[in-house]
VOKEFI-980853 format. One line per field, with one value per atom (N, C-alpha, C): residue number from 1; chain; atom name; x, y, z. Coordinates in Angstrom, 3 decimals. Last residue first. Layout:
<atoms>
num	NUM ...
chaine	A ...
atome	CA ...
X	X ...
Y	Y ...
Z	Z ...
</atoms>
This chain:
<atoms>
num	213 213 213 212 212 212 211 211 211 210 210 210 209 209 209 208 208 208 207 207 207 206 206 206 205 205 205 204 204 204 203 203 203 202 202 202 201 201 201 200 200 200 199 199 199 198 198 198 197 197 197 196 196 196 195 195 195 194 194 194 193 193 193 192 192 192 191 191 191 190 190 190 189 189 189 188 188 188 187 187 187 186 186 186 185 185 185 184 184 184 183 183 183 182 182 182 181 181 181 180 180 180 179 179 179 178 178 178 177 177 177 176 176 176 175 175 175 174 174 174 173 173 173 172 172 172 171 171 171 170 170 170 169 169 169 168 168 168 167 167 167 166 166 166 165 165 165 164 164 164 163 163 163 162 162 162 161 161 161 160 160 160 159 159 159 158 158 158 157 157 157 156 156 156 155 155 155 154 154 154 153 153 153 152 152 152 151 151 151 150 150 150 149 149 149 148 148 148 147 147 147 146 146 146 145 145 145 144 144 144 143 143 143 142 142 142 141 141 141 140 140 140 139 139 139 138 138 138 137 137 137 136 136 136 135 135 135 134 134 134 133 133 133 132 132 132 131 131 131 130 130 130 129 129 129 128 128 128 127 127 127 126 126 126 125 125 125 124 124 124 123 123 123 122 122 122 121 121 121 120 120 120 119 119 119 118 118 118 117 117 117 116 116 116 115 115 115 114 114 114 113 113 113 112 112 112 111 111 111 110 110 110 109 109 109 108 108 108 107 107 107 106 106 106 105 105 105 104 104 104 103 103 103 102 102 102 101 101 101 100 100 100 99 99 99 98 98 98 97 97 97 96 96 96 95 95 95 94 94 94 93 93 93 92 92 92 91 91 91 90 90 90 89 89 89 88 88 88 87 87 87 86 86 86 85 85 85 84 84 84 83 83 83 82 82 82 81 81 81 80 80 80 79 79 79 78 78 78 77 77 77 76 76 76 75 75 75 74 74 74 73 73 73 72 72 72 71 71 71 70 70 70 69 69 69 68 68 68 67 67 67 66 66 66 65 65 65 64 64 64 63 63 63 62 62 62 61 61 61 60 60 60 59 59 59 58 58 58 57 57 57 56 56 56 55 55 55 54 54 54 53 53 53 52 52 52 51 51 51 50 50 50 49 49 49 48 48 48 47 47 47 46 46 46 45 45 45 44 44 44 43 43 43 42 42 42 41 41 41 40 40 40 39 39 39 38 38 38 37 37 37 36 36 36 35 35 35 34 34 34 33 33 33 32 32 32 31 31 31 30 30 30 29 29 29 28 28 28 27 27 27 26 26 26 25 25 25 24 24 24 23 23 23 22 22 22 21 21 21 20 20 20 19 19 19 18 18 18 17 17 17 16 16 16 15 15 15 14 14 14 13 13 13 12 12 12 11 11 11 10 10 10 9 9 9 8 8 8 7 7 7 6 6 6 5 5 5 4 4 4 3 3 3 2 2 2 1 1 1
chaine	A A A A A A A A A A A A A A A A A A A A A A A A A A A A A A A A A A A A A A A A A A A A A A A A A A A A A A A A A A A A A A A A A A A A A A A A A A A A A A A A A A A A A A A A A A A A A A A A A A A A A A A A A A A A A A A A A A A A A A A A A A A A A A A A A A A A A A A A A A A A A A A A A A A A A A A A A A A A A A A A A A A A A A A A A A A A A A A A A A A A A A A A A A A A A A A A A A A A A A A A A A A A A A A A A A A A A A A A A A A A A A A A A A A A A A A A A A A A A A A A A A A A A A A A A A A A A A A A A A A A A A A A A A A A A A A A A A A A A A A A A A A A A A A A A A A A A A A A A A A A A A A A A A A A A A A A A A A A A A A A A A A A A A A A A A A A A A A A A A A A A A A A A A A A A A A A A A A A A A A A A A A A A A A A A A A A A A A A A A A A A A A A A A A A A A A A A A A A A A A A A A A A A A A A A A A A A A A A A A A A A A A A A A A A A A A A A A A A A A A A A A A A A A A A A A A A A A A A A A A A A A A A A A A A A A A A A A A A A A A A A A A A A A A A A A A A A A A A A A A A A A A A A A A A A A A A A A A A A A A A A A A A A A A A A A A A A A A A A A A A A A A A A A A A A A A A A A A A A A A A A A A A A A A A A A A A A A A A A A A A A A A A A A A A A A A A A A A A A A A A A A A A A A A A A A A A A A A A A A A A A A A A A A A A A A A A A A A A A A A
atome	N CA C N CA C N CA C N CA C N CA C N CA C N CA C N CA C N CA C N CA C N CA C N CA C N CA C N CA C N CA C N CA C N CA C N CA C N CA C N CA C N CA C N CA C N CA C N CA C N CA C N CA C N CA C N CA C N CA C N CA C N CA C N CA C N CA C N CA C N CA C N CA C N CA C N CA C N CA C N CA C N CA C N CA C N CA C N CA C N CA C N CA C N CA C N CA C N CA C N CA C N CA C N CA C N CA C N CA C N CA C N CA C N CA C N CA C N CA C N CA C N CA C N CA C N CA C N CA C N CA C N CA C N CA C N CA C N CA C N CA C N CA C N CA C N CA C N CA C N CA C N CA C N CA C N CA C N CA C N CA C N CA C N CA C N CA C N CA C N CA C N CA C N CA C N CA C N CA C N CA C N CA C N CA C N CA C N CA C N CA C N CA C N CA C N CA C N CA C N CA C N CA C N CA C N CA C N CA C N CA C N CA C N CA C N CA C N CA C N CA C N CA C N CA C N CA C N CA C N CA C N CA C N CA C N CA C N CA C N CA C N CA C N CA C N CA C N CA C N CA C N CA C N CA C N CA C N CA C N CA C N CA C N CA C N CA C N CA C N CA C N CA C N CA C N CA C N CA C N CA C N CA C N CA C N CA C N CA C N CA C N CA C N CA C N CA C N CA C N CA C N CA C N CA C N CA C N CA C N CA C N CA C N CA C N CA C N CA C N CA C N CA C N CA C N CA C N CA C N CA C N CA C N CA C N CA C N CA C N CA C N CA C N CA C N CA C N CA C N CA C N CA C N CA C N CA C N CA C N CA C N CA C N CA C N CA C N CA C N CA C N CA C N CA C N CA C N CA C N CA C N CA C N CA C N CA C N CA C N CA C N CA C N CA C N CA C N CA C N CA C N CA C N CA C N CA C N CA C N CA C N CA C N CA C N CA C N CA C N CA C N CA C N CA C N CA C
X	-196.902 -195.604 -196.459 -198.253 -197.739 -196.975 -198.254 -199.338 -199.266 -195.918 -196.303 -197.631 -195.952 -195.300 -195.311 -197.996 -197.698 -196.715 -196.747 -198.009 -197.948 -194.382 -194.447 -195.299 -195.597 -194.696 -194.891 -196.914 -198.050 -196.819 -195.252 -196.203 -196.874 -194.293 -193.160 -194.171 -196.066 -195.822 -194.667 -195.948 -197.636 -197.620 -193.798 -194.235 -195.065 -193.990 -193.136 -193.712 -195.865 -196.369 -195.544 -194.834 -195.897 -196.130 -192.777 -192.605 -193.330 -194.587 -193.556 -193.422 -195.777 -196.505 -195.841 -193.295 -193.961 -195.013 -192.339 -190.870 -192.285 -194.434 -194.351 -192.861 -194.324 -195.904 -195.155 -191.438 -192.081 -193.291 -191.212 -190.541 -191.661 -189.591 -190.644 -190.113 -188.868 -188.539 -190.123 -187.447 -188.527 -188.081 -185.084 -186.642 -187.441 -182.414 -183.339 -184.914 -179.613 -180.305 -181.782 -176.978 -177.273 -178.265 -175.728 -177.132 -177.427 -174.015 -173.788 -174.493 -174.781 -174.646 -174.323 -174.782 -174.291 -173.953 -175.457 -173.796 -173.867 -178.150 -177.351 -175.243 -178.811 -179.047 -178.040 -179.245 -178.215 -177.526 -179.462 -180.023 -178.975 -179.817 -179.225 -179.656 -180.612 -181.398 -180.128 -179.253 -179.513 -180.263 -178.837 -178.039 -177.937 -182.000 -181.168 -180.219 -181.891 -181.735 -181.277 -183.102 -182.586 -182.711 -181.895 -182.833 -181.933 -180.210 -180.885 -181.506 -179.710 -178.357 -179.317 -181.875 -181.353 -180.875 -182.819 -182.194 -181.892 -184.722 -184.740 -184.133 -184.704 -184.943 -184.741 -185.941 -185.489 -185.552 -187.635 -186.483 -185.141 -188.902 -189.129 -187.783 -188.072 -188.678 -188.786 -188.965 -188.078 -188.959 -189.849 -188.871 -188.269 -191.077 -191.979 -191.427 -190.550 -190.848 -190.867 -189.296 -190.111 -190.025 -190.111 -189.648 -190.490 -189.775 -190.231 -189.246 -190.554 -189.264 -190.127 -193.020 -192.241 -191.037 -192.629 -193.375 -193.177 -189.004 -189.640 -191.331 -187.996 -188.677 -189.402 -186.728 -186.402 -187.273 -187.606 -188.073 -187.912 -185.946 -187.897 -188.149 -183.365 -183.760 -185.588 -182.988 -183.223 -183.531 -182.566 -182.089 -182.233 -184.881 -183.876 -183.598 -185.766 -185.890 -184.779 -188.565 -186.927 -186.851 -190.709 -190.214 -189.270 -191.534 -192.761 -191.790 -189.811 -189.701 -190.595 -190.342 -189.522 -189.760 -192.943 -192.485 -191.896 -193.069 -193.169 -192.049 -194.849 -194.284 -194.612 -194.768 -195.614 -194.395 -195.226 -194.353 -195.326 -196.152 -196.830 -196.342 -195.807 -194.822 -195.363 -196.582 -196.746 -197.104 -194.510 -195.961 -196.692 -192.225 -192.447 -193.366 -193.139 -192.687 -192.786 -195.779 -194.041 -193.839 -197.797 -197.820 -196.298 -198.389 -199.906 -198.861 -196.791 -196.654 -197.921 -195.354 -195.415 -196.044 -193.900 -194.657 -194.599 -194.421 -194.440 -194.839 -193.175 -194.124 -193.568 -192.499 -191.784 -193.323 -191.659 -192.352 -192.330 -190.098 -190.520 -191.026 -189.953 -189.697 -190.375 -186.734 -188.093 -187.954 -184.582 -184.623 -185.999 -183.806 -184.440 -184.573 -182.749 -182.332 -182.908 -184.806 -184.169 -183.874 -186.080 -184.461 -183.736 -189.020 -188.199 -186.707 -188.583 -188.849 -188.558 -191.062 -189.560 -190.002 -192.170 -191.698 -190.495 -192.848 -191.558 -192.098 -195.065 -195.086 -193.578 -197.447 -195.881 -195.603 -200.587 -199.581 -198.412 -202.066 -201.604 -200.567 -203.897 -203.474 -203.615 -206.277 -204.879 -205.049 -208.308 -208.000 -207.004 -209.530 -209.154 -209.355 -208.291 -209.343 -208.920 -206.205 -207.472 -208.491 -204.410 -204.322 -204.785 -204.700 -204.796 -204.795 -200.921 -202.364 -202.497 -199.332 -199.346 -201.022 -196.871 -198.211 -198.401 -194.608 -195.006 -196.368 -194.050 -192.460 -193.287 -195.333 -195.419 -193.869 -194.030 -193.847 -194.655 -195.366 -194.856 -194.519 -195.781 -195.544 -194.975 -197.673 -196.666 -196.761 -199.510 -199.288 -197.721 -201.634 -200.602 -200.351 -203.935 -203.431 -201.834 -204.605 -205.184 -204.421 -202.681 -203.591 -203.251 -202.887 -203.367 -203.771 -200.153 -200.854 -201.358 -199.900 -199.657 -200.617 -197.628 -199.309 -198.623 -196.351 -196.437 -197.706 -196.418 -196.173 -195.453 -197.323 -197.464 -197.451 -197.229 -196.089 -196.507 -199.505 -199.549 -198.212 -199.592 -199.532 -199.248 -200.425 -198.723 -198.597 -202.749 -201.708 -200.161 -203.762 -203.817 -203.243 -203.405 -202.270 -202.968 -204.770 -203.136 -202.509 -207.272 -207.057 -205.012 -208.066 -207.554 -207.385 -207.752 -206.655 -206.450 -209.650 -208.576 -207.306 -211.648 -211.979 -210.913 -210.927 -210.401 -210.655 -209.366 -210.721 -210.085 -206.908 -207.446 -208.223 -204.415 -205.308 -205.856 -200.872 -202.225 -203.291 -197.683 -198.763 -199.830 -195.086 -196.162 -197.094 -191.449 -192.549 -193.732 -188.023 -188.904 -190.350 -186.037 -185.379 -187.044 -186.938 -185.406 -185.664 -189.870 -188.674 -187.789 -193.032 -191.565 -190.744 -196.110 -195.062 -193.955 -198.574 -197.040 -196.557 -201.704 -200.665 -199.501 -204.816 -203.548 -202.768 -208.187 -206.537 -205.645 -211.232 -210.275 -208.886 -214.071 -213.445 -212.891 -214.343 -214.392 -214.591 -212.438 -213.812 -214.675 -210.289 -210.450 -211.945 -209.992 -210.080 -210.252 -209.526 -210.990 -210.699 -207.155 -208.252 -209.052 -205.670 -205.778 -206.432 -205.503 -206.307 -206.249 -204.485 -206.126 -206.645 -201.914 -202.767 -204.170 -200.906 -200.928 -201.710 -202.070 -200.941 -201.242 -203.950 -203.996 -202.827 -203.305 -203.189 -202.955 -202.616 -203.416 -203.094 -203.876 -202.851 -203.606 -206.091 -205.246 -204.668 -205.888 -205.683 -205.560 -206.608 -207.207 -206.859 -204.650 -205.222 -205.088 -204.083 -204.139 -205.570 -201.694 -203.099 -202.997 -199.744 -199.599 -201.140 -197.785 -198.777 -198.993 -193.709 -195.504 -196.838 -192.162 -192.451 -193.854
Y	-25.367 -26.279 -27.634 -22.974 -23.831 -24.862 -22.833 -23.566 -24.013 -21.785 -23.257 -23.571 -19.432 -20.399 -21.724 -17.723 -18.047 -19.772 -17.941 -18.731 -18.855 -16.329 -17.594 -18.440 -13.730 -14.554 -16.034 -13.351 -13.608 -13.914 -12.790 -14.210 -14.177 -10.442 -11.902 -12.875 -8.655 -8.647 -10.047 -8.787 -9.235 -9.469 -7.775 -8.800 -9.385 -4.947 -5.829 -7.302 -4.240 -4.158 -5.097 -4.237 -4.812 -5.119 -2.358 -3.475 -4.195 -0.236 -0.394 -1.789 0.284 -0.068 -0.133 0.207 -0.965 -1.102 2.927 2.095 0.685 4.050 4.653 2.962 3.695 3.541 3.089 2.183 2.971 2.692 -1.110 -0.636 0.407 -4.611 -3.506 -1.919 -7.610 -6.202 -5.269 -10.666 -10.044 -8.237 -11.782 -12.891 -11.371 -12.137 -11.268 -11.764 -13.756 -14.067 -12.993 -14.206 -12.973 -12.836 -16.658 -16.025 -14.875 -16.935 -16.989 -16.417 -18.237 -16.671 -16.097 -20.858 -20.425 -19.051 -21.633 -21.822 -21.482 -20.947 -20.445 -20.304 -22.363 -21.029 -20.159 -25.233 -24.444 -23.039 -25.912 -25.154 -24.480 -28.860 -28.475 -26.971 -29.510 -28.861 -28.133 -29.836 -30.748 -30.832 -27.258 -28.118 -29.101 -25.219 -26.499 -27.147 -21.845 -22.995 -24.148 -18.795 -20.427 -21.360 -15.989 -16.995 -18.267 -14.389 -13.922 -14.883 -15.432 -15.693 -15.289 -14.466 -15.823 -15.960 -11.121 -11.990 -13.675 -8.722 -10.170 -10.975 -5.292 -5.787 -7.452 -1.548 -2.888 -4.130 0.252 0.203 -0.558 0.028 0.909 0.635 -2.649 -1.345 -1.062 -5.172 -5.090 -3.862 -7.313 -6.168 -5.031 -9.219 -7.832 -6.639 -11.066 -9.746 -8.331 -13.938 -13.197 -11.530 -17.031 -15.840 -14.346 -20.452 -18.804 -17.816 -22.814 -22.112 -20.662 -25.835 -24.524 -24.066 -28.666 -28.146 -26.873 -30.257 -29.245 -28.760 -33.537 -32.185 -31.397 -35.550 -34.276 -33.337 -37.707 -37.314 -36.721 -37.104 -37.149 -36.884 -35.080 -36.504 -36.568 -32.243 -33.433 -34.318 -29.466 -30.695 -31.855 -26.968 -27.327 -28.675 -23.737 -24.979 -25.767 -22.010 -22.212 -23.758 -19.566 -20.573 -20.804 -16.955 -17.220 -18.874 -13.802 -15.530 -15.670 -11.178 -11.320 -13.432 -9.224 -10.875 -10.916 -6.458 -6.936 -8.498 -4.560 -5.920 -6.030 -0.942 -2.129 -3.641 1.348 0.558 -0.203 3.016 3.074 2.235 1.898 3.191 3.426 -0.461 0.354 2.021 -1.422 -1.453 -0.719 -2.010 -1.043 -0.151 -3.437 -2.250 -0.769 -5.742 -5.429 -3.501 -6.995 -5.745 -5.612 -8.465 -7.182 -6.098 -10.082 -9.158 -7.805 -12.080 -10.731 -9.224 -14.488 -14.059 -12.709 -16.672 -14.963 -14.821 -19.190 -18.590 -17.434 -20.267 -19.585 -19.209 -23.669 -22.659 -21.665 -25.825 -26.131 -23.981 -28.359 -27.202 -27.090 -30.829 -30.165 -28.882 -33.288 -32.890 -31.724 -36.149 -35.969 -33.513 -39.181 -37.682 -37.203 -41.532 -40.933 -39.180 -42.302 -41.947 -41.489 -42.536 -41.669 -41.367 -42.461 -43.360 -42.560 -41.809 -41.260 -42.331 -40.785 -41.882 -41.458 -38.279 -39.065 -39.675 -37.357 -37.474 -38.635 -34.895 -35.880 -36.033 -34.840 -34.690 -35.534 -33.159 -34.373 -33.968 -30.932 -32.041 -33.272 -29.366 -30.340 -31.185 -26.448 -27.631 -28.153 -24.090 -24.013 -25.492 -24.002 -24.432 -24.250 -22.674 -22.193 -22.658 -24.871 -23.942 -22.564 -27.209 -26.828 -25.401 -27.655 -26.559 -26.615 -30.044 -29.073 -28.955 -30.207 -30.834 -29.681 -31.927 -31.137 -31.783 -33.319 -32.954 -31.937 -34.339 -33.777 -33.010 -37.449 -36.037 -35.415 -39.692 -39.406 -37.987 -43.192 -42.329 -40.901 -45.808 -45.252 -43.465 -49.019 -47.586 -47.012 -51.838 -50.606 -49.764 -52.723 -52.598 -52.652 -50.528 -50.989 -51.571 -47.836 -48.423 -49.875 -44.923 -45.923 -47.118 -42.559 -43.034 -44.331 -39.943 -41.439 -41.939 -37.421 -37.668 -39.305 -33.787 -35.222 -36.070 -31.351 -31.455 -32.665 -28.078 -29.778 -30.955 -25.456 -26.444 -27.524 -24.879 -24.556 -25.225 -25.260 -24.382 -23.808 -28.084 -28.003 -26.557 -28.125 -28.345 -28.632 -27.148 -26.389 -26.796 -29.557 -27.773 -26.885 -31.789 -31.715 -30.597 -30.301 -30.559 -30.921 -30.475 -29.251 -29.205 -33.302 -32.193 -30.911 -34.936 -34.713 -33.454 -34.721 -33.676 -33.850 -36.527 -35.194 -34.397 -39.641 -38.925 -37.055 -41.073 -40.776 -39.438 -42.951 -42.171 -42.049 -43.794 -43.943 -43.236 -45.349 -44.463 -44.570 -45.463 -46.196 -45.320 -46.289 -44.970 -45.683 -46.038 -47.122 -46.152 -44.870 -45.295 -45.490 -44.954 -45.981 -45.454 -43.594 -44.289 -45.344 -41.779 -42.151 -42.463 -41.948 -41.939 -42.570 -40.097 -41.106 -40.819 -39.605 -39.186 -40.185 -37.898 -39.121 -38.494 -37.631 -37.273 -38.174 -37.603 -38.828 -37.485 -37.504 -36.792 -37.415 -38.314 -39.517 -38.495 -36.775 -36.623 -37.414 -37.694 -36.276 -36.522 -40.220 -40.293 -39.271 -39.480 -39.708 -40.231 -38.291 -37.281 -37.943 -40.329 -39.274 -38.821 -41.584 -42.220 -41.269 -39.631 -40.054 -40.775 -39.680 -38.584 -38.752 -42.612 -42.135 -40.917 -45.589 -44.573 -43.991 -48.183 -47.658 -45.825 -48.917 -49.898 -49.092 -47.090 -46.856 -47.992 -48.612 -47.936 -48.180 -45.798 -47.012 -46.880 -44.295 -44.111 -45.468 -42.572 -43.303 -43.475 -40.623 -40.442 -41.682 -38.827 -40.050 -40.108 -36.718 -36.825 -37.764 -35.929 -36.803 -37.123 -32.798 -33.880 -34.784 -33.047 -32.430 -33.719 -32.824 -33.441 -33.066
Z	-131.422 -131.665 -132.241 -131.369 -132.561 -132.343 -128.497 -129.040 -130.818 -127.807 -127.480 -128.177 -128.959 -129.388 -129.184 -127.845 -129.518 -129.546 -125.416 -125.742 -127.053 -125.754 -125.116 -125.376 -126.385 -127.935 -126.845 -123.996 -125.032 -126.162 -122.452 -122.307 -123.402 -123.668 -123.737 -122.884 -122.852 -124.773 -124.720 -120.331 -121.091 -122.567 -119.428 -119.440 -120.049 -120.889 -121.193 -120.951 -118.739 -120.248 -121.224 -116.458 -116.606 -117.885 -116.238 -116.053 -116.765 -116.828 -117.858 -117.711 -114.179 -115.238 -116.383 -112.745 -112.654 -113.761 -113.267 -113.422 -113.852 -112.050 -113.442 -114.224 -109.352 -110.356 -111.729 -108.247 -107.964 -109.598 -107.407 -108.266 -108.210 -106.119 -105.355 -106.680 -107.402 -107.169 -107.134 -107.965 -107.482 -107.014 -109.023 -108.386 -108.534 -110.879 -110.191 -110.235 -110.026 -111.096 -110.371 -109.177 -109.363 -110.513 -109.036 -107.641 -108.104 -110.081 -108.774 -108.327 -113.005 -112.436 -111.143 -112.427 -114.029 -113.617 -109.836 -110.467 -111.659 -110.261 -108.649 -109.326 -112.621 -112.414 -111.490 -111.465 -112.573 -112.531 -108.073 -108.984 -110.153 -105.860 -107.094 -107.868 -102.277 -103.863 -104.888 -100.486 -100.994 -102.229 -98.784 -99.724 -100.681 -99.393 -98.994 -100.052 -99.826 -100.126 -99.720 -99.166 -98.599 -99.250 -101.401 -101.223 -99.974 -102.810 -101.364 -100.680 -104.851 -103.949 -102.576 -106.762 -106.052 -105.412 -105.061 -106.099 -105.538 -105.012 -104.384 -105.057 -104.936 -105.737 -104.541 -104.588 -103.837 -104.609 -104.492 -106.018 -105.134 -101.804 -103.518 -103.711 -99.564 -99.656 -101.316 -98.167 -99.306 -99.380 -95.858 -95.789 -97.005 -97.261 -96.337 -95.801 -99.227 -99.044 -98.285 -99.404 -98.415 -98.779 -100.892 -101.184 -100.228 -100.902 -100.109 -100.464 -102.855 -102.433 -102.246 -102.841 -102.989 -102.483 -102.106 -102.872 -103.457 -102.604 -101.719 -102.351 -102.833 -103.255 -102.189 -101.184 -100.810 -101.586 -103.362 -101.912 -101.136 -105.208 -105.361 -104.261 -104.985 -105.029 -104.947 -107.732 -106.352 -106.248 -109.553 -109.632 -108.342 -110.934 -109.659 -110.024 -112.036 -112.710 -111.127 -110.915 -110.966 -111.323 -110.831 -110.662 -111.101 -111.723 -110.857 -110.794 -111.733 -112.043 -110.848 -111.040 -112.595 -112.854 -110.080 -110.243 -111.173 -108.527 -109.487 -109.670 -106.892 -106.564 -107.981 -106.272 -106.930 -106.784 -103.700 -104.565 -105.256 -101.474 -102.777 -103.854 -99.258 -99.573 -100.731 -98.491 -97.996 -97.910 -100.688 -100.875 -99.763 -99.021 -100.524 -101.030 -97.245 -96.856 -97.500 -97.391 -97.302 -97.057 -96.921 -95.681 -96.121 -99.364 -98.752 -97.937 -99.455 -100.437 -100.123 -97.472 -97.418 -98.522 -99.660 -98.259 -98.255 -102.560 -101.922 -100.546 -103.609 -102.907 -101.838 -106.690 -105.843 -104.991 -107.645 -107.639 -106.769 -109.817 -108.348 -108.233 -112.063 -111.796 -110.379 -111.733 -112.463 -112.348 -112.532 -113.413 -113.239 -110.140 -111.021 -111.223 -108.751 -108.882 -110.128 -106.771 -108.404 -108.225 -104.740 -104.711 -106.143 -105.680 -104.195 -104.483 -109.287 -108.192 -107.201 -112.143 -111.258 -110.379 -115.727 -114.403 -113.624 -117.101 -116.851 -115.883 -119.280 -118.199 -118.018 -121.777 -121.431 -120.138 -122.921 -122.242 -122.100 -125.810 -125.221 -124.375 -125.921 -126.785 -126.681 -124.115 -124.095 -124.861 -124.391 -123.987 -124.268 -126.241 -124.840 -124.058 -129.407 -128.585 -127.335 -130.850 -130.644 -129.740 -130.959 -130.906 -131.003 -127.886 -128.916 -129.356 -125.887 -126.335 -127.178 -124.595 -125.717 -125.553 -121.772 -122.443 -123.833 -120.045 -120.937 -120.996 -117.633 -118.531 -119.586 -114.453 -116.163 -116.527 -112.995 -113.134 -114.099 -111.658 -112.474 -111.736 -110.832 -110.199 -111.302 -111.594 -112.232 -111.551 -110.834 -110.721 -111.005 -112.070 -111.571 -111.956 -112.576 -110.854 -111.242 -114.809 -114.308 -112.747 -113.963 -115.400 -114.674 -112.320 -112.137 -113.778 -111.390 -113.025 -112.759 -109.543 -109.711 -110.351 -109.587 -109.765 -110.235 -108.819 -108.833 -109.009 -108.482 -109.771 -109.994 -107.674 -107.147 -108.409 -108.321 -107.668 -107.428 -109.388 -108.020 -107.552 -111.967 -111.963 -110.103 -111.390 -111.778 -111.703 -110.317 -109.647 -110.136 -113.109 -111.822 -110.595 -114.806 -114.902 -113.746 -113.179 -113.658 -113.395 -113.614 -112.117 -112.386 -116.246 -115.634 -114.000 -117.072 -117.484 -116.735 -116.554 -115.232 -115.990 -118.242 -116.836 -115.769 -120.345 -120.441 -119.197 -119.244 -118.989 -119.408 -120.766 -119.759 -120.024 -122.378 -122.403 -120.917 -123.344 -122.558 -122.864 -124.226 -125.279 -123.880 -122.881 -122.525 -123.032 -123.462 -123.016 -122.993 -122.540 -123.419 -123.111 -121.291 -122.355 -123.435 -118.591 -118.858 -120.482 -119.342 -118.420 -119.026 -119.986 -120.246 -118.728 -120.760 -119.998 -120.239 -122.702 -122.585 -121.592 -124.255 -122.938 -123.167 -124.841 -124.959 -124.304 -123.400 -123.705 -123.922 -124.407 -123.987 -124.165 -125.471 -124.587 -123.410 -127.878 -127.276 -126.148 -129.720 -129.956 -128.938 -128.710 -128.349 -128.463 -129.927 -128.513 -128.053 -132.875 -132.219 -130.913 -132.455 -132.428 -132.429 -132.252 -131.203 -131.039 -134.394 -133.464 -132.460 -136.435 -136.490 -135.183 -135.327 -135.056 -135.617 -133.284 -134.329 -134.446 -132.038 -132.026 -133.468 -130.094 -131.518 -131.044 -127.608 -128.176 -129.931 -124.568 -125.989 -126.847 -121.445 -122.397 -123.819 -119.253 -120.063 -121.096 -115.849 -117.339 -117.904 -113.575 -113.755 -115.102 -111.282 -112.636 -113.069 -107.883 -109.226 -110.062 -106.785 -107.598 -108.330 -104.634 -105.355 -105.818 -104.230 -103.910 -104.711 -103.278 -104.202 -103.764 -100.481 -101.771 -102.208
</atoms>
């Protein structure tokens, strides 16, 4: 199960996008947590935003919401980018309990990528999915899913189905395509700096887009 970082927050009494922005000017984040149905407007200190997306960016992608003596166990479900500024809107956060079957994302960790085989051989490692969306109970979360390498020679590829998975982890993906969903591929100079370029022109419409939203 992910780690669990707590964040010192209260609830927002004033709603709305004038009161948002002077809790920005405040250097305050708004925030909601959602459950059953009903949600909880909050705020909290802007210097915990980038400790949040660097452990959501790391798979850890649990955190317990202290307002005042009590606590709310969450998930992040989202957050939005201003759209020029290099900081957070506002974030979205679901309430979960240990035994709730729940809905995230969970993150792929690379073994082998210095001494694989490919790479050896002059290959390039190229990452088609840095994570996977999965379905589990809270307390079965796994922090990551291994993805091993070291065997995977030039114009070798790592597909879902290749992967361990515990039974007990749900993945859409596994039953929409039977695994024939492509993780990872070792791909000679010329095949990888193509790779590469593609990628960099679909993170960058990705970012366009989240930050208009």
């Amino acid at each position: 199960m992910g780690f669990l970082m707590d964040i010192v927050a209260e609830i927002r009494t004033d709603v709305g996008r004038n009161c948002n922005s002077k809790l920005r000017k405040k250097l305050k984040v708004p925030a909601v947590i959602y459950f059953s149905g009903l949600s909880i407007p909050i705020f909290f200190d802007e210097f915990y935003s980038t400790d949040i997306i660097s452990n959501f960016n790391r798979g850890k992608n649990f955190f317990d919401i202290l307002i005042g003596d009590k606590k709310y166990s969450v998930i992040l479900k989202d957050f939005y980018n201003h759209p020029y500024k290099n900081c957070i809107l506002h974030f979205d956060f679901q309430k979960v309990e240990l035994n709730d079957v729940i809905n995230t994302k969970v993150f792929f960790k690379f073994i082998g990528e210095k001494t694989s085989i490919g790479i050896k051989h002059g290959g390039f490692l190229i990452k088609h999915k840095l994570s996977l969306d999965i379905k589990c109970v809270r307390s079965k979360m796994p922090n990551f899913i291994e993805v091993d390498v070291t065997d995977l020679g030039v114009n070798k590829s790592v597909f879902l189905s290749d992967l361990f998975i515990p039974d007990f982890i749900n993945i859409p993906l596994l039953n929409r395509f039977k695994g024939r969903v492509l993780i990872a591929s070792i791909l000679g100079p010329r095949a990888a700096e193509q790779k590469v370029l593609e990628k960099k022109v679909l993170e960058k419409k990705v970012l366009e887009t989240k930050t208009n939203k």
